[in-house]
C-alpha positions as CSV (number, residue, x, y, z in Angstrom):
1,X,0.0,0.0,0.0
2,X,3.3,2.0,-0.3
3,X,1.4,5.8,-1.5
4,X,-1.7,4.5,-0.8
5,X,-3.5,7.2,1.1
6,X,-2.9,10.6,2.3
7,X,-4.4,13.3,4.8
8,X,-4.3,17.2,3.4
9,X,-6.5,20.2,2.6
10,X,-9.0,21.1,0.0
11,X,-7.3,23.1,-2.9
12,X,-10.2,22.7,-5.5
13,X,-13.4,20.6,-6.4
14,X,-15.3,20.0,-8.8
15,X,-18.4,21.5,-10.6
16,X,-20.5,18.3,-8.8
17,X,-19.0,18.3,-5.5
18,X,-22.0,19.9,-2.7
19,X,-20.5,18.7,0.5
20,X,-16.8,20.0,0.3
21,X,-15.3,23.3,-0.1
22,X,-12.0,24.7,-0.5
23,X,-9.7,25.0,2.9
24,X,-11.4,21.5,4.5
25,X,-9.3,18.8,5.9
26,X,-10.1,15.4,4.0
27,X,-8.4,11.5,4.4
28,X,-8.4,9.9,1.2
29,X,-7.6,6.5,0.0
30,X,-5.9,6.4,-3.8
31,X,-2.6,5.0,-5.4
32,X,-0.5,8.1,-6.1
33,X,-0.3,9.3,-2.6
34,X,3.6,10.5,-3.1
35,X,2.9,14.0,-4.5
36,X,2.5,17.2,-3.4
37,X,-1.1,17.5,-5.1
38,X,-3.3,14.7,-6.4
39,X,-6.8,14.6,-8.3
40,X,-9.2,12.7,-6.2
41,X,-12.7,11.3,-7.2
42,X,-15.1,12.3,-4.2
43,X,-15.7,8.7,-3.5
44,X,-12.5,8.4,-2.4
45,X,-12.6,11.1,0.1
46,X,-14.1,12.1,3.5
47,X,-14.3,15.0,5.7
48,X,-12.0,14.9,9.1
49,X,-11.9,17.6,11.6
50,X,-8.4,18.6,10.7
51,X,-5.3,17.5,9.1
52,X,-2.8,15.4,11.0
53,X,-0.7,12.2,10.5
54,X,-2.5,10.7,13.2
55,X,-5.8,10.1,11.1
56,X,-3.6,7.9,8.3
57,X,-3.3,4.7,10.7
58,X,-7.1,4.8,11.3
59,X,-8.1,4.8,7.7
60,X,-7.0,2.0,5.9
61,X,-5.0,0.1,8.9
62,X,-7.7,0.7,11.7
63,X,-10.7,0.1,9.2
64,X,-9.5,-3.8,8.7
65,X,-8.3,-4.7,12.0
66,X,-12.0,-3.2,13.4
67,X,-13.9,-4.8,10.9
68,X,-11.6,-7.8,10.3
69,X,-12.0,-8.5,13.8
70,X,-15.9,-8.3,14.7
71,X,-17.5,-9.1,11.6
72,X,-15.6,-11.5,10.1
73,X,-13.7,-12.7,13.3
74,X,-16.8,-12.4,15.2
75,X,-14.5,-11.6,17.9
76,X,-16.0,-12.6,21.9
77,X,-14.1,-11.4,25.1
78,X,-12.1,-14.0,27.1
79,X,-11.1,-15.7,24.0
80,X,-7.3,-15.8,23.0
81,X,-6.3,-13.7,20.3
82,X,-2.9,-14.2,18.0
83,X,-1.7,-11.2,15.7
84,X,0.7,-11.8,13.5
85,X,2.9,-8.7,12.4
86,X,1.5,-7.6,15.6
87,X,3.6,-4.2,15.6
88,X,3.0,-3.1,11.8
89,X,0.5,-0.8,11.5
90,X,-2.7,-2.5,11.0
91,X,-1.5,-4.7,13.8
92,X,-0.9,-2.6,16.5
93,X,-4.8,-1.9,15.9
94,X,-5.5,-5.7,16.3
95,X,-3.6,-6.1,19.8
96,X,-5.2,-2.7,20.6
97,X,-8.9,-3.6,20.1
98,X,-8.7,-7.2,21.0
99,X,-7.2,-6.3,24.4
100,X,-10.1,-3.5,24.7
101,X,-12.3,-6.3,24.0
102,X,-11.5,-8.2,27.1
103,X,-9.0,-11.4,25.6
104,X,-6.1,-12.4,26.4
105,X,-3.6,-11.1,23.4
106,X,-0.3,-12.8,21.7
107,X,1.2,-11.4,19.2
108,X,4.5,-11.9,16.9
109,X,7.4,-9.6,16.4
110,X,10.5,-9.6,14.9
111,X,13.2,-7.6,17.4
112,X,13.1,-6.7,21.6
113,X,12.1,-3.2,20.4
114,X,9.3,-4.2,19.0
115,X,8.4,-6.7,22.2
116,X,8.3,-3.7,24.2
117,X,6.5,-1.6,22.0
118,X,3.5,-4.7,21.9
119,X,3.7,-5.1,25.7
120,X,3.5,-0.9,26.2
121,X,0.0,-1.6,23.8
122,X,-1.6,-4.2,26.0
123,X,-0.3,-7.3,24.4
124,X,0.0,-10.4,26.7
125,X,2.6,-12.0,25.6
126,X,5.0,-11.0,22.4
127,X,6.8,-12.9,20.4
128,X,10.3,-12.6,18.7
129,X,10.1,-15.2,16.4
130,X,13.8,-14.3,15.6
131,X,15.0,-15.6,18.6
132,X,11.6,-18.1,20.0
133,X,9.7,-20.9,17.8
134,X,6.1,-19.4,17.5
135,X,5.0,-22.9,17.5
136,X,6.6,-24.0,20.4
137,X,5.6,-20.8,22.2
138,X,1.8,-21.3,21.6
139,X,2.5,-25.3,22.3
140,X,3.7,-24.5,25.3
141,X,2.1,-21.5,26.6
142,X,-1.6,-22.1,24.8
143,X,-2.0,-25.7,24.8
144,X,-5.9,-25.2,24.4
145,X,-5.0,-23.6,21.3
146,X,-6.0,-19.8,20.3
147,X,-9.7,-18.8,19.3
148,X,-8.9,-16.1,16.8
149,X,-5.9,-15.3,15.1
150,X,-5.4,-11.9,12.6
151,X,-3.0,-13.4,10.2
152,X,-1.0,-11.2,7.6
153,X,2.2,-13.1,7.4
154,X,1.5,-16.3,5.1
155,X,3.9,-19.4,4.4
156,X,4.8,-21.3,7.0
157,X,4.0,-19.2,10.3
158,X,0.1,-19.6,8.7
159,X,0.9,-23.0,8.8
160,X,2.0,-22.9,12.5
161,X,-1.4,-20.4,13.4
162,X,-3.9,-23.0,12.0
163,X,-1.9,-26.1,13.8
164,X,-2.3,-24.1,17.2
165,X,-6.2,-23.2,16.6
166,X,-8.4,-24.1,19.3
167,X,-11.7,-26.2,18.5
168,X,-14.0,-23.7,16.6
169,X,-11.1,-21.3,16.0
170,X,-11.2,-18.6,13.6
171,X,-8.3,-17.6,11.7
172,X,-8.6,-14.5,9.4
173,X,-6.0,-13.6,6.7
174,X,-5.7,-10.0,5.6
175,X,-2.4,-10.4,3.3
176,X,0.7,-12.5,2.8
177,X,3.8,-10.5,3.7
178,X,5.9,-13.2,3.7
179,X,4.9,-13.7,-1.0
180,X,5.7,-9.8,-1.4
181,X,8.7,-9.9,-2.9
182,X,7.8,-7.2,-4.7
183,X,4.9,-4.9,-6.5
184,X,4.0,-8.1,-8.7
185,X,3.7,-11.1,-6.0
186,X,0.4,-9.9,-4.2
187,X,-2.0,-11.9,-5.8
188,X,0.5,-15.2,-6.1
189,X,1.1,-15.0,-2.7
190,X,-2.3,-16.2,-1.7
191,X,-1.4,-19.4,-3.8
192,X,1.7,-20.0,-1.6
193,X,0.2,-21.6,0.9
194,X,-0.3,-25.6,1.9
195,X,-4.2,-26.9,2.2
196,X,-5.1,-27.3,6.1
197,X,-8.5,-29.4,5.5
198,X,-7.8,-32.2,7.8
199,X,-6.1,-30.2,10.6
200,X,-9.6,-27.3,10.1
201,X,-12.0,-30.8,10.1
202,X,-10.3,-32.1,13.4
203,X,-11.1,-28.9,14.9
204,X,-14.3,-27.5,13.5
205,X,-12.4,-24.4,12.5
206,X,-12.5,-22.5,10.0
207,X,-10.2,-19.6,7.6
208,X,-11.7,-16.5,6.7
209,X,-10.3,-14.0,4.0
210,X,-11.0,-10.2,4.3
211,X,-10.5,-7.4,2.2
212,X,-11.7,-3.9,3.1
213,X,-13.0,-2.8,-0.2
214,X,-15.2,-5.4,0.4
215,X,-16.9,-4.4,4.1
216,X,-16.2,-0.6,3.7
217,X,-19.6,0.5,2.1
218,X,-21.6,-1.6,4.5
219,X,-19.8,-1.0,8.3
220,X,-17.3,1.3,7.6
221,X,-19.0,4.9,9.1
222,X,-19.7,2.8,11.8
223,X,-16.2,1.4,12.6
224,X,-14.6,5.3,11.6
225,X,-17.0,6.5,14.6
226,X,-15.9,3.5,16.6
227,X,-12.3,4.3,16.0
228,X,-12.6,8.1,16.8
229,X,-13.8,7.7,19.9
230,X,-11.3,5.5,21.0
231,X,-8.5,7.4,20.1
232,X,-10.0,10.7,21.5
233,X,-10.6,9.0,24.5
234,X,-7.0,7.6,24.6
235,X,-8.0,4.2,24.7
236,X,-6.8,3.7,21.7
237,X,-3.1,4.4,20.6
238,X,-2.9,5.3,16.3
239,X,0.5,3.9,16.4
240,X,2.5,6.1,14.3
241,X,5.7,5.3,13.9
242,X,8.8,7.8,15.5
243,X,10.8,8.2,12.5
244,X,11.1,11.2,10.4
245,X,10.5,11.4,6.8
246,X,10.0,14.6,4.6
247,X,9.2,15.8,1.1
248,X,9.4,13.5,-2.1
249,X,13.1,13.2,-1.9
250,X,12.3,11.0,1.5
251,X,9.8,8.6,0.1
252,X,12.6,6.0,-1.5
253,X,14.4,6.2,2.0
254,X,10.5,5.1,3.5
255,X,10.0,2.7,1.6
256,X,13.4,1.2,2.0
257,X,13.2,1.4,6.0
258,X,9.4,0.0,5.9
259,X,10.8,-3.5,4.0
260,X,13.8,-4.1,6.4
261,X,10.8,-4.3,9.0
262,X,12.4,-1.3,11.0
263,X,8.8,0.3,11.5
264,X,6.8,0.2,14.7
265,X,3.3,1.2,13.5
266,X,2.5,3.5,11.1
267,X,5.1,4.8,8.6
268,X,4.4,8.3,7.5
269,X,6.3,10.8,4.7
270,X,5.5,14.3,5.5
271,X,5.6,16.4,1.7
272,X,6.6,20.0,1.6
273,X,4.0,22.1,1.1
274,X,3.2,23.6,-2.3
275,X,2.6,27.0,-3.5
276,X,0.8,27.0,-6.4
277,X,-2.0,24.5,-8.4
278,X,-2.3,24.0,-11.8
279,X,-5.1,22.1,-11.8
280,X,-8.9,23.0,-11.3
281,X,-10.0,20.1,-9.6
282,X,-10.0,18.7,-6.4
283,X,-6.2,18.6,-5.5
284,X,-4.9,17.9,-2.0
285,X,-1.3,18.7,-0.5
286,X,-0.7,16.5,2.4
287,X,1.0,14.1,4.7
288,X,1.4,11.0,2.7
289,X,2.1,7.2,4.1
């Protein structure tokens, strides 16, 4: 999702556009993000109360882990809950929400800053799978097996998350990370991984796929206001990561520090702000993931 989305004032709109006017802060969610202004249809725009990097996380990132979790997850409380990639920035959101929930949390991590980062969220107990077997781990420490399990990872670790379900387990994939080698691999990656039937037979359990586009229209507004709230209420942490990166000539550094897994949440690129527009259409200078 590298450009994905972006947060910025109103420079222009359209002859059609009622709702918006010039000067308002708007989140928006369109490939192209890296620029200093961008054309956006309306439908891929909505109306926040101001512009800060702190809205990014919850648009695309906090969106699927909410809905992921209790419409497709049909997330309970006192269940136990496994989050893969538990300190990217979608999630953060998962640990975040499942802990608000009232379940016990584990999540996966890949380095002791990231451990302490989880734990500072609410996260039971966290993983570095660089140095601990996740299997053995959740062997161990779970032997009931986990209830739900937010799964972004792929390959073998999915292998590991459906082996540890407990009976009547949900496991929901949102993405692969371990197929993208690159722009191309998203949609093979889903192919990558081995069949489960027997072991999801044994336990009456069951793999779900999500895909935002998919839930947006129908429980999105719900799970923005449901997001909101949280974070004004600081119950709920948007998880934006610490390091600093500015105008265009900072997005190939970004990029490069977000796939050697260095990130702790969200990964923002701040863009200088322009001076002048040459377009008359809805163009929006902002903060850019």
């Amino acid at each position: 999702d590298c450009g994905f989305e972006g947060v910025g004032h109103v420079e222009e709109v359209g002859a059609g556009v009622k709702h918006l006017r010039k000067g308002d802060a708007v989140v928006y969610t369109l490939y192209g993000a890296f620029a200093e202004y961008i054309v956006v249809p309306i439908k891929f725009v909505s109306k926040v109360p101001f512009v800060t990097a702190a809205i990014l996380p919850l648009n695309v990132c906090g969106l699927t882990a909410s809905i992921a979790l209790d419409v497709v997850g049909e997330m309970k409380s006192g269940e136990t809950v496994l989050v893969t990639a538990a300190a990217g920035a979608t999630g953060q959101f998962a640990v975040q929400l499942a802990k608000l929930a009232g379940n016990t949390v584990v999540g996966t991590c890949s380095s002791p800053e990231k451990q302490a980062y989880l734990q500072s969220i609410g996260c039971d107990r966290a993983i570095d799978y660089t140095k601990e077997d996740v299997g053995a781990v959740l062997s161990k420490e779970f032997p009931r097996g986990v209830d739900l399990v937010f799964e972004s990872v792929g390959g073998s670790l999915l292998e590991t998350c459906v082996n540890n379900l407990a009976k009547h387990g949900r496991l929901i994939v949102i993405g692969s990370i371990s197929g993208y080698a690159d722009s191309s691999s998203w949609s093979a990656a889903a192919g990558a991984t081995s069949p489960f039937t027997a072991t999801l037979l044994s336990k009456s359990a069951s793999v779900r796929g999500f895909f935002l586009n998919h839930f947006a229209k129908s429980h999105g507004a719900a799970h923005a206001r449901k997001l909101t709230i949280l974070v004004r209420k600081r119950l709920l942490n948007p998880g934006l990561d610490t390091a600093t990166f500015r105008g265009l000539e900072g997005v190939a550094d970004a990029i490069e520090y977000l796939y050697a897994r260095k990130n702790i949440g969200k990964l923002v690129v701040h863009l200088a702000d322009p001076t002048t527009s040459s377009s008359d259409h809805m163009t929006l200078p902002r903060a850019s993931l």
